[in-house]
C-alpha positions in Angstrom: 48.2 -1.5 9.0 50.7 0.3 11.2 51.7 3.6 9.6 54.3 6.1 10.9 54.3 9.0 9.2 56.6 12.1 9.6 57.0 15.8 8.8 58.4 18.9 9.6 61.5 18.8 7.6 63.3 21.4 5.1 66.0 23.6 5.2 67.4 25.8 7.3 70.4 28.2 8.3 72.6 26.7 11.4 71.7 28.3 13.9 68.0 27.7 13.8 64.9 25.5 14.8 62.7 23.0 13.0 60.1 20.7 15.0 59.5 17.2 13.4 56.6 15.4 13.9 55.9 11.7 13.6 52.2 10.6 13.5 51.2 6.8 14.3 48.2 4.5 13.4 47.7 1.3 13.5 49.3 0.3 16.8 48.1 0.9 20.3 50.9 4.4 20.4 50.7 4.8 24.1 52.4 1.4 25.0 55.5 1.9 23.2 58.8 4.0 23.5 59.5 5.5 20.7 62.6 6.9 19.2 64.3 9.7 16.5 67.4 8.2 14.2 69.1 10.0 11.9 70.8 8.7 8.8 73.3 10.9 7.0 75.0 10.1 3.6 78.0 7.4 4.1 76.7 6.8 7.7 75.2 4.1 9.8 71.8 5.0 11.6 71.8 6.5 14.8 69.6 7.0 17.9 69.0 10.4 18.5 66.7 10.4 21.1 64.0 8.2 22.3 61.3 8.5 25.0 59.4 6.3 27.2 55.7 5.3 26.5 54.4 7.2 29.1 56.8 10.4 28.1 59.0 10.2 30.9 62.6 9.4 31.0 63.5 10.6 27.7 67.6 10.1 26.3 69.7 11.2 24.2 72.9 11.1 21.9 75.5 13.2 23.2 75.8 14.9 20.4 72.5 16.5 20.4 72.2 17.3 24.3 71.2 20.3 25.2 69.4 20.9 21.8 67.0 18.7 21.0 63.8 17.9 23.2 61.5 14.8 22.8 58.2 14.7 23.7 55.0 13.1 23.1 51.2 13.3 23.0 49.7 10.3 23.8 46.2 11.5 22.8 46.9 12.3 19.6 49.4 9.4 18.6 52.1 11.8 18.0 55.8 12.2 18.8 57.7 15.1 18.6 61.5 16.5 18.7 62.7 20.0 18.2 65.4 20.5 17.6 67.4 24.0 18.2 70.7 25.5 17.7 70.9 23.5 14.3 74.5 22.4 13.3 75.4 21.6 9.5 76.6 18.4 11.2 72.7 17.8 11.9 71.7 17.1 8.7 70.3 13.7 8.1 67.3 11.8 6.9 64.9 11.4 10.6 63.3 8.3 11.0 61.0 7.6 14.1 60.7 4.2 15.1 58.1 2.3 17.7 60.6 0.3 19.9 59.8 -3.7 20.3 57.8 -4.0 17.0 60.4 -2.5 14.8 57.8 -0.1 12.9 59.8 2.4 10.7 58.5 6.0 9.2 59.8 6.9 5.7 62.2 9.7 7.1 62.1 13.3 7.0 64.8 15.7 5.5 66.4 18.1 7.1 69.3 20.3 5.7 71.1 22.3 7.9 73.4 25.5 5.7 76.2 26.8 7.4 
């Protein structure tokens, strides 16, 4: 079965870095965009970032510009963002997502202290 598993949450001070990861199986990875949401309490989900199935043409939420980089490793069914110059305003459950068939992760903390 398709599984979408991701890590590379916690806490941490503003100002800093995490990485999250998002491994897939199940699904043929390299013919799908995939994407980062966020979810933060009281909120609606919202794209973050997504990029294309071959890793080019990657976009983003304007509110993360600058700051967070997608990428993605084809070979190893993996998707990536890091995410720098954290803001308090950043904190959120992360989801990945495989666009077209709709495939979810179970999220990925990440607290951000100011």
């Amino acid at each position: 079965q398709v599984q979408l598993v991701e890590s590379g949450g916690g806490l941490v001070q503003a100002g800093g870095s995490l990485r999250l990861s998002c491994a897939a199986s199940g699904i043929i990875f390299s013919r799908y965009t995939m994407g980062w949401y966020r979810q933060a309490p009281g909120k609606q989900r919202e794209l973050v970032a997504a990029i294309s199935s071959g890793g080019g043409i990657p976009n983003y939420a304007d509110s993360v510009k600058g700051r967070f980089t997608i990428s993605r490793d084809n070979a190893k069914n993996t998707v990536y963002l890091q995410m720098n110059s954290l803001k308090p305003e950043d904190t959120a459950v992360y989801y990945c997502h495989t666009r077209g068939i709709d495939y979810w992760g179970q999220g990925t903390q990440v607290t951000v202290s100011s």
